[in-house]
Wavefront OBJ file of the C-alpha trace (Angstrom):
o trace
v 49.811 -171.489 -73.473
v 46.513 -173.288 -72.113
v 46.878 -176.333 -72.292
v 43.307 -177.729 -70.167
v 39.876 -177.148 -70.058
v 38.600 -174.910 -72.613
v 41.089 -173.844 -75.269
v 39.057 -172.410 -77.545
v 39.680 -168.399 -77.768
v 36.325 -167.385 -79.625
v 34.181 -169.441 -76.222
v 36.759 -168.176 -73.858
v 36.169 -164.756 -75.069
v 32.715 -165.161 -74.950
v 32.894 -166.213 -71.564
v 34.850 -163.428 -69.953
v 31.778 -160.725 -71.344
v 29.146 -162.585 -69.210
v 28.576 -161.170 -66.001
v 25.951 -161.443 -63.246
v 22.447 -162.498 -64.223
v 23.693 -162.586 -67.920
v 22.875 -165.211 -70.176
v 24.356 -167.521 -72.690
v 22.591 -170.259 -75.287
v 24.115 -173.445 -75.518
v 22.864 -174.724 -78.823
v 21.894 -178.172 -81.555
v 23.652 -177.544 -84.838
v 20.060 -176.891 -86.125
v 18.991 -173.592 -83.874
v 18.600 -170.923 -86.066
v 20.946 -168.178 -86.476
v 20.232 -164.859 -84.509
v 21.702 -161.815 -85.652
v 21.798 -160.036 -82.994
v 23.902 -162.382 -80.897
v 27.491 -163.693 -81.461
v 27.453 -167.287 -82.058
v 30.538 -169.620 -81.408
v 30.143 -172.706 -84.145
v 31.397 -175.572 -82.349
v 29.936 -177.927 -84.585
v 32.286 -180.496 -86.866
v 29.761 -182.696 -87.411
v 26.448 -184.314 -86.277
v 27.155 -185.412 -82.098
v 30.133 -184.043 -82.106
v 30.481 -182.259 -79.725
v 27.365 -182.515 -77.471
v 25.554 -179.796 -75.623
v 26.438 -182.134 -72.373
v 30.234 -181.942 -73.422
v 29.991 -178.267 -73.661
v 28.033 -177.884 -69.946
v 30.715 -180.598 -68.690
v 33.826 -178.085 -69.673
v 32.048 -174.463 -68.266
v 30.751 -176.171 -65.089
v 34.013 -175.774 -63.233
v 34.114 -171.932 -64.129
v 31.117 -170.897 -64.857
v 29.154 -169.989 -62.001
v 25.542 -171.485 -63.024
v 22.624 -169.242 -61.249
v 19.742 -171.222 -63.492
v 19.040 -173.077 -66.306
v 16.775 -172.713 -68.850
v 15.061 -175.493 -71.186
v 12.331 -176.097 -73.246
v 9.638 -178.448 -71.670
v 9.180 -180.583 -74.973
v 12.576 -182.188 -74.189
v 11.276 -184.427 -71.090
v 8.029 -185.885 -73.453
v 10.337 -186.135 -76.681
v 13.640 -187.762 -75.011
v 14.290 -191.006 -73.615
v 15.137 -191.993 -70.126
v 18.904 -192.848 -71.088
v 18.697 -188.808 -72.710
v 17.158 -187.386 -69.869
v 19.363 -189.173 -67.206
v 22.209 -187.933 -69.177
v 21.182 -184.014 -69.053
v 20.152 -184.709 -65.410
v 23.695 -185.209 -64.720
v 25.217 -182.578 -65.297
v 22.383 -180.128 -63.853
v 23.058 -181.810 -60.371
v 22.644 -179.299 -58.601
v 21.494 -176.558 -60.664
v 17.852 -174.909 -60.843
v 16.696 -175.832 -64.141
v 13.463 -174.018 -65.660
v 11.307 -175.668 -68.401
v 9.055 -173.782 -70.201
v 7.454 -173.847 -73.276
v 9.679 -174.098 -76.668
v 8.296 -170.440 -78.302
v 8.554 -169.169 -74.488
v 12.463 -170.565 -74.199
v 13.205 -169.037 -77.981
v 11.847 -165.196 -76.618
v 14.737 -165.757 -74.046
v 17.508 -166.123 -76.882
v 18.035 -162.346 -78.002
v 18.857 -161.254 -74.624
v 21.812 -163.407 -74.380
v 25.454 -162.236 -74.407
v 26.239 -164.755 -77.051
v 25.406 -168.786 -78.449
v 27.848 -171.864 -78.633
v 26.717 -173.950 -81.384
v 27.587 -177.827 -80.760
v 27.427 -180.658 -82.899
v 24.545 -182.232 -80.859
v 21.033 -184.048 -82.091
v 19.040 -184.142 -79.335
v 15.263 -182.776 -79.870
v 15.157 -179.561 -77.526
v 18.261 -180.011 -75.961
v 19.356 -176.320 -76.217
v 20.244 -174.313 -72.805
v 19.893 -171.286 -71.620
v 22.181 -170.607 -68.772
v 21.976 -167.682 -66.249
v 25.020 -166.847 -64.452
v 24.580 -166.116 -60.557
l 1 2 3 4 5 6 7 8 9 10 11 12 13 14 15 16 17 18 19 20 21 22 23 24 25 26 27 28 29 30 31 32 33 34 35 36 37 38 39 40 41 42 43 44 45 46 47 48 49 50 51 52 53 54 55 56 57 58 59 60 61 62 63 64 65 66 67 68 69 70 71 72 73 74 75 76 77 78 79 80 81 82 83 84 85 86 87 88 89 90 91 92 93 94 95 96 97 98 99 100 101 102 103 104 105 106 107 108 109 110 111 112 113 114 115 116 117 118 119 120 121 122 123 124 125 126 127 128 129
């Protein structure tokens, strides 16, 4: 039984499909639903848990190629907010582009984790190397 790190089967499912240059969204509880794509619901309520929480727990397995962001995040966040997301790309290449650019990236992903979190733009794409 697994009893660290992530437990959840559905994400650690997910996980084991993505391969080399594949992507996955990590999502606000207010991204709309896509279809196409299987979608983990993370969410149990508003914050909880975080798109930051979620990075935190696949950073030590998930080997991170790129990241991908919408640009609106650094004019519509805080310093405290930004500092926070900045932490746990250390080290990554992250890619901002425009919010309608970032959302044309979404159906080619191998699935979305939807999180509890708030924060205006604060949905990832990440690339695996």
């Amino acid at each position: 039984m697994l009893q660290q790190g992530i437990l959840n089967p559905a994400v650690l499912s997910l996980l084991a499909r993505v391969r080399h240059t594949n992507t996955l969204v990590i999502a606000d509880w207010a991204f709309p639903f896509w279809p196409s794509i299987e979608t983990v619901d993370l969410s149990l309520t508003q914050g909880i848990p975080t798109v930051i929480q979620v990075m935190e727990l696949l950073r030590p397995n998930f080997k991170i190629g790129e990241v991908f962001m919408a640009e609106e995040f650094l004019a519509t966040n805080k310093a405290p907010v930004r500092n926070a997301f900045g932490r746990v790309f250390r080290g990554l290449k992250v890619t901002r582009e425009p919010h309608v650019q970032f959302k044309k990236r979404v159906p080619g992903a191998i699935g979305l984790i939807r999180t509890g979190d708030a924060t205006p733009y604060g949905n990832l794409i990440i690339e695996s190397a």
